[in-house]
TITIZA-133453 format. One record per residue: residue in three letters; x, y, z of N, C-alpha, C in turn. Coordinates in steps of 0.1 Angstrom, whole numbers, plus 5000, padded with zeros to 4 digits. Example, Ala and Ser with C-alpha at 12.3 -4.5 7.8 and 13.67 -1.06 7.14 Angstrom:
BEGIN
["Ala", [5132, 4943, 5078], [5123, 4955, 5078], [5132, 4967, 5078]]
["Ser", [5128, 4978, 5071], [5137, 4989, 5071], [5129, 5000, 5079]]
REM end
This chain:
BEGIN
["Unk", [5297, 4180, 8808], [5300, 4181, 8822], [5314, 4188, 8824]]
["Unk", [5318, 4199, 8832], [5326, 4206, 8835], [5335, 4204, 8853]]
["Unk", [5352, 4197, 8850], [5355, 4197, 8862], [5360, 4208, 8866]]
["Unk", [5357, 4207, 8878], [5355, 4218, 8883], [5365, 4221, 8900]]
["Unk", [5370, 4224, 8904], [5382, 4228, 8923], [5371, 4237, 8929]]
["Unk", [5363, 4236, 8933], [5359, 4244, 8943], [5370, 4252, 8953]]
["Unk", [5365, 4268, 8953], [5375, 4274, 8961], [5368, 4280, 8972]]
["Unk", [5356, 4276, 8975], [5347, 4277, 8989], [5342, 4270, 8990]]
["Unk", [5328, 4267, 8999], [5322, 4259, 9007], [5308, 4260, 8997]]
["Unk", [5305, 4249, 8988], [5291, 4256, 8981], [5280, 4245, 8986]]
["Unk", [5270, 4249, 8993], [5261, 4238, 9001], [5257, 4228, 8988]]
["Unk", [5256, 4215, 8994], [5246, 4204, 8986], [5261, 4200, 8973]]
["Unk", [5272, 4208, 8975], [5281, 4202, 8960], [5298, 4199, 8973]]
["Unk", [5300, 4205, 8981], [5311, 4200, 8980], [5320, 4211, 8989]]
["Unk", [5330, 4210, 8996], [5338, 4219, 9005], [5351, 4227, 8996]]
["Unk", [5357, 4233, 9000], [5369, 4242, 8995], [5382, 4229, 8992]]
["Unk", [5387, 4230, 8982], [5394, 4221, 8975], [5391, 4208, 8971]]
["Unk", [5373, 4207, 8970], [5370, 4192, 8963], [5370, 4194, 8952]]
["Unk", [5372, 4187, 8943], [5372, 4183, 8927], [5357, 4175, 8925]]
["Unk", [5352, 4184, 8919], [5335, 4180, 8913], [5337, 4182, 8901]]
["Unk", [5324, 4175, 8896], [5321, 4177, 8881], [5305, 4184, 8881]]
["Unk", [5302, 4191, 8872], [5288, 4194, 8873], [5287, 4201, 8858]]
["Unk", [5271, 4207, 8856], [5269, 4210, 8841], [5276, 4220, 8841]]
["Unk", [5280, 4217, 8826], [5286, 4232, 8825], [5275, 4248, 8822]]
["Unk", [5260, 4246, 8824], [5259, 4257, 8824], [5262, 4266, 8840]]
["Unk", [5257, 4256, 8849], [5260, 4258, 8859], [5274, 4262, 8865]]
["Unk", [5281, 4254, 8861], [5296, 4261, 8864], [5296, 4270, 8856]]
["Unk", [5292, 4277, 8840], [5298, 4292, 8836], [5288, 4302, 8842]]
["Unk", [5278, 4296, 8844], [5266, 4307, 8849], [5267, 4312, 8864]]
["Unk", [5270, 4305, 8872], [5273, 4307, 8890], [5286, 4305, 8893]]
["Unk", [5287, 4289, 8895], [5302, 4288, 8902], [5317, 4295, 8899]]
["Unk", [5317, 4296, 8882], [5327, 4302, 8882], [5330, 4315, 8884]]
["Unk", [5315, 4325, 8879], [5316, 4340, 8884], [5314, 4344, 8895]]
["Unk", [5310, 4339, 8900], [5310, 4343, 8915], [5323, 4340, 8924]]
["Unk", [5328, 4331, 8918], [5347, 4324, 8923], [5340, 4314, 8936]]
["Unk", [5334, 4302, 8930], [5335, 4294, 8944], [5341, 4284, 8934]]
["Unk", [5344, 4288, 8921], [5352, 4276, 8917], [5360, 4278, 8906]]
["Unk", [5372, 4273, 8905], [5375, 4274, 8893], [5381, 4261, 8884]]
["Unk", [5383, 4265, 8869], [5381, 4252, 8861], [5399, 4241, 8865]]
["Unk", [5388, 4229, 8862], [5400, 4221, 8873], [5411, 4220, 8857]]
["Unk", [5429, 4218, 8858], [5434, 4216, 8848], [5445, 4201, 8856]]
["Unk", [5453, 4196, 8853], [5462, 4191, 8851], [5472, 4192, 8864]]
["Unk", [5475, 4206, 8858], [5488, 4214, 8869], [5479, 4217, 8885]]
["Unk", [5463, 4216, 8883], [5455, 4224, 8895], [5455, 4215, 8907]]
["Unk", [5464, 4204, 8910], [5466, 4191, 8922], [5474, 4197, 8932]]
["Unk", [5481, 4209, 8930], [5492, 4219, 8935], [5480, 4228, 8940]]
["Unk", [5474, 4233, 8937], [5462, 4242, 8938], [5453, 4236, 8951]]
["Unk", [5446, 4225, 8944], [5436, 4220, 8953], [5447, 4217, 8968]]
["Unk", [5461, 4209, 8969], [5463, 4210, 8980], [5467, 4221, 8990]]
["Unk", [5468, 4234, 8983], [5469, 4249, 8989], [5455, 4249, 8996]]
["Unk", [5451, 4247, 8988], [5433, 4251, 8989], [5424, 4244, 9004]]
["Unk", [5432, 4227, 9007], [5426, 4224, 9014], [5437, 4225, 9030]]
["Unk", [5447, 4234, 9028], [5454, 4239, 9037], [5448, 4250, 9046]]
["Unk", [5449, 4261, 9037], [5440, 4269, 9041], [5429, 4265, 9045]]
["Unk", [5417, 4256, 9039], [5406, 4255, 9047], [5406, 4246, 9060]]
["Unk", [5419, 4238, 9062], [5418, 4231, 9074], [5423, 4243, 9082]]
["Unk", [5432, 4253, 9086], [5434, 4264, 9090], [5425, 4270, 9098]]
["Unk", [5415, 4272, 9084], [5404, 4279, 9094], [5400, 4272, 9098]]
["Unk", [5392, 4260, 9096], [5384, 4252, 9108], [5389, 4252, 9120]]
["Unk", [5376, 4249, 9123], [5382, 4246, 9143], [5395, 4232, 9141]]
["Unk", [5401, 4231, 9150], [5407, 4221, 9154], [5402, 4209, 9159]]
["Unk", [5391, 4209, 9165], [5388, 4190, 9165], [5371, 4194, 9170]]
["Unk", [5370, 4185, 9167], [5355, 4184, 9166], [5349, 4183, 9183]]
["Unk", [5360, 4181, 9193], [5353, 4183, 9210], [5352, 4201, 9205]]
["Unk", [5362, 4202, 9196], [5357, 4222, 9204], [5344, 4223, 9194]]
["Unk", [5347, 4223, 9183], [5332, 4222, 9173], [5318, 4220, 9187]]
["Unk", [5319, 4212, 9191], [5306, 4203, 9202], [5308, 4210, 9210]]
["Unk", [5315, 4213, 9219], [5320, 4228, 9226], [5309, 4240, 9222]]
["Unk", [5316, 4248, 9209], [5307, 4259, 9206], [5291, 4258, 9202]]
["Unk", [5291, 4244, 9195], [5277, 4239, 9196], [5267, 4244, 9205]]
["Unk", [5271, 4239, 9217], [5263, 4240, 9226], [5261, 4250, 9234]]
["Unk", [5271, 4261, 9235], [5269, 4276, 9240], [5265, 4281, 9228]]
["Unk", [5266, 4279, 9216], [5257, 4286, 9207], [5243, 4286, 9207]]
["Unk", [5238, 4273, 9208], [5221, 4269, 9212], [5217, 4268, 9224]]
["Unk", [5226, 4273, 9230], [5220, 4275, 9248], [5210, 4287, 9251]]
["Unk", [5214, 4297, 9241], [5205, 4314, 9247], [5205, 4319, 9228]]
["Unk", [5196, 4327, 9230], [5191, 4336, 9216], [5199, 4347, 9216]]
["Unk", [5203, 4349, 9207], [5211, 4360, 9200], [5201, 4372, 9197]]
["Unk", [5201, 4383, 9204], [5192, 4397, 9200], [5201, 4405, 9193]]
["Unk", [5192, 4409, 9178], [5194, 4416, 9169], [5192, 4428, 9167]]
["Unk", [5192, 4438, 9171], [5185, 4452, 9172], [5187, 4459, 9157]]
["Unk", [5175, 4460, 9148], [5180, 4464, 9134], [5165, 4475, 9135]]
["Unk", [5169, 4482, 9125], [5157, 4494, 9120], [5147, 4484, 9116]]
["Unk", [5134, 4491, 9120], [5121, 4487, 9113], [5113, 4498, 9115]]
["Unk", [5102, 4490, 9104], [5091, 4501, 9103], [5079, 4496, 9111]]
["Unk", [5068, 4503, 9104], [5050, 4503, 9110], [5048, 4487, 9109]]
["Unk", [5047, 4482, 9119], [5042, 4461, 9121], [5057, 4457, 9121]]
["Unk", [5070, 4459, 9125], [5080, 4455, 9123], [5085, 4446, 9111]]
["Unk", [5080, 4454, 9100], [5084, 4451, 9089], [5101, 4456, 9089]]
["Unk", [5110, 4446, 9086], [5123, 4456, 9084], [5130, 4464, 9071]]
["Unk", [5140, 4472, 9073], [5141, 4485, 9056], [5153, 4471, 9053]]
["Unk", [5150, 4464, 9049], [5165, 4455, 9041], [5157, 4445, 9042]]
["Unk", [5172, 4433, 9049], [5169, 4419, 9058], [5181, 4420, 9066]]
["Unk", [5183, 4411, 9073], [5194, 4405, 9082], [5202, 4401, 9074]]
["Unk", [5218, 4403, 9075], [5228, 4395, 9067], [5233, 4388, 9076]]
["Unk", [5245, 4379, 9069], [5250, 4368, 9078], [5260, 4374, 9084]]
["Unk", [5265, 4387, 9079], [5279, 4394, 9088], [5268, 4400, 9100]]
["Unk", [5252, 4403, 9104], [5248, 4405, 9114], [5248, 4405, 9128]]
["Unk", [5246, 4386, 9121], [5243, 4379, 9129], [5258, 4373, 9135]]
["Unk", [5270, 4375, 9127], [5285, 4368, 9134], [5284, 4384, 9142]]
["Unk", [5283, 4396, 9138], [5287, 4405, 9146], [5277, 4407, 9162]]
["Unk", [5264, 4399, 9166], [5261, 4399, 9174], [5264, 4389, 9181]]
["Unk", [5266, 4374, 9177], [5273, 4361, 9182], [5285, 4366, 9190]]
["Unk", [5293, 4377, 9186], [5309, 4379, 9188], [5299, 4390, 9202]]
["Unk", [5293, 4401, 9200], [5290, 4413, 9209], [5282, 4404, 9221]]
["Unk", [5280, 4394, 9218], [5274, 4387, 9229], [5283, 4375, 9241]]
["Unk", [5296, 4378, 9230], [5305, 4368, 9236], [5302, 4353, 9235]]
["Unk", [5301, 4348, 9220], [5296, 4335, 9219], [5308, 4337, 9209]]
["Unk", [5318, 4339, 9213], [5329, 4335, 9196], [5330, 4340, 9189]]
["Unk", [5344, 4340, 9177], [5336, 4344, 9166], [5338, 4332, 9153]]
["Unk", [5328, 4338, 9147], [5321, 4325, 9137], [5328, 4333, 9122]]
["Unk", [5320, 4321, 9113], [5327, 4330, 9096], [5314, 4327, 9091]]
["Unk", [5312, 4338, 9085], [5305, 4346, 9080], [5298, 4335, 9068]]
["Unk", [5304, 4333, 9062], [5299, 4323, 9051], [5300, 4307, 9051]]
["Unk", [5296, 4303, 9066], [5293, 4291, 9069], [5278, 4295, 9079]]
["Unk", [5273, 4307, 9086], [5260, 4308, 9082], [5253, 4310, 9074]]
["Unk", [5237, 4304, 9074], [5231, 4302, 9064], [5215, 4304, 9075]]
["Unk", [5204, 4310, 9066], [5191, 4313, 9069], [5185, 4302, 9066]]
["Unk", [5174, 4303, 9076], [5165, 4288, 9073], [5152, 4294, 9060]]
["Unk", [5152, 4308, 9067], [5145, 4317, 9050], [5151, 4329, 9056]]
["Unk", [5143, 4341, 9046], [5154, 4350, 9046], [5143, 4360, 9058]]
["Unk", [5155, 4368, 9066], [5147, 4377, 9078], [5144, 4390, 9074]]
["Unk", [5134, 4396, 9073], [5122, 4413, 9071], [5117, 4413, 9077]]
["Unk", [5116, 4408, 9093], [5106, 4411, 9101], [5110, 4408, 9115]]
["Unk", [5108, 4415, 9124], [5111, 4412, 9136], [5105, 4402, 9142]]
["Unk", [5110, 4398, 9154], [5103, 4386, 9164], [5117, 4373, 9163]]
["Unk", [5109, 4359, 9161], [5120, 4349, 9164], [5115, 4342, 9154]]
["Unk", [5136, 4338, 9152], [5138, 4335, 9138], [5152, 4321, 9142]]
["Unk", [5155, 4318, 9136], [5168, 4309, 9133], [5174, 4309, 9120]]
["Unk", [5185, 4303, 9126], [5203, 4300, 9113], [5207, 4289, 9119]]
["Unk", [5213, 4286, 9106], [5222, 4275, 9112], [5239, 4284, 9107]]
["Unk", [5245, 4270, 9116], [5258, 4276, 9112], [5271, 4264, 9112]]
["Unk", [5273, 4266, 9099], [5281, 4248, 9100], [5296, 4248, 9107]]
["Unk", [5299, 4244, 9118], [5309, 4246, 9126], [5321, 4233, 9122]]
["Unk", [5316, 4222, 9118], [5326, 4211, 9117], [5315, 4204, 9103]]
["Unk", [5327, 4198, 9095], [5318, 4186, 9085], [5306, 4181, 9092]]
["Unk", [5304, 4177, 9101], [5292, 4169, 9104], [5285, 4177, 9120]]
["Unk", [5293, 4187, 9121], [5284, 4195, 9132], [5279, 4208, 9127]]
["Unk", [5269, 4207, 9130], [5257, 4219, 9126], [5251, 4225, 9141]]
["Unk", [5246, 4239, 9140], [5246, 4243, 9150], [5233, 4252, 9149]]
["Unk", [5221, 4253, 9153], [5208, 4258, 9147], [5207, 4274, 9159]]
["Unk", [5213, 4285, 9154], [5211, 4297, 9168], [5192, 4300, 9163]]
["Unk", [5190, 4305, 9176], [5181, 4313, 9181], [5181, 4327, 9180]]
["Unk", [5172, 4333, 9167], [5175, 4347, 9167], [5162, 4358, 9176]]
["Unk", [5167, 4368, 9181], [5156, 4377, 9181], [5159, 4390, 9181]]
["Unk", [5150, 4392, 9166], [5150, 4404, 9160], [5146, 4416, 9165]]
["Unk", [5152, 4427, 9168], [5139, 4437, 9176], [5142, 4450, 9173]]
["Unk", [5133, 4459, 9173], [5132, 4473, 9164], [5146, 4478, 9171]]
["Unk", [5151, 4485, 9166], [5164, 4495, 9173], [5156, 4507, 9175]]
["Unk", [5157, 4513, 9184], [5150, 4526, 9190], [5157, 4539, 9185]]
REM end
């Protein structure tokens, strides 16, 4: 088992500055290359409290505004206008920088990019959903609709 400081948000293990342990293939094979974590030492108690500085930073400030954006987030569907082809199959998928840059073009905020997440992944037009984790315990489910760009 390998400990481990998280330096992002990795679903199902843990937020930006928790101290986990997990296998070590898993931490040398993902967590560490990708940098959502690095290996915990001794001296890294200085680290993890940088760490959880910065991530209260970015969060919202209290969870009325969290419940706040909640609810103008899942009030109306977010339209997507991306290329497609013949049956609205699409040439890619939807990314999650898409979907923050139409949330913002629509005047619903702006969100961070890597606290949404796909309920599966989007190739096709029509209606779809995300969630988008706004506070530790508030989750926010948007309404997408995808539609050919002309």
């Amino acid at each position: 088992m390998s400990k481990l400081i998280l330096t992002n948000e990795v679903s199902g293990l843990g937020s930006a500055g928790d101290v986990v342990e997990v296998k070590n293939g898993y931490a040398r094979n993902y967590l560490i290359p990708r940098g959502f974590a690095v290996i915990w030492t001794k001296g890294g108690e200085k680290q993890v409290e940088s760490i959880k500085t910065a991530r209260d930073a970015r969060a919202l400030a209290s969870v009325e505004e969290a419940q706040e954006l909640k609810n103008k987030l899942e009030e109306k569907a977010i339209r997507l206008a991306v290329k497609a082809g013949v049956g609205g199959r699409l040439f890619g998928a939807v990314k999650t920088a898409d979907v923050v840059a139409a949330a913002a073009a629509a005047g619903l905020g702006e969100l961070d990019k890597r606290k949404v997440a796909f309920v599966a992944p989007i190739r096709s037009t029509g209606d779809h959903a995300a969630t988008v984790r706004l506070h530790d315990n508030i989750v926010a489910t948007l309404k997408l609709q995808v539609v050919n760009k002309k």
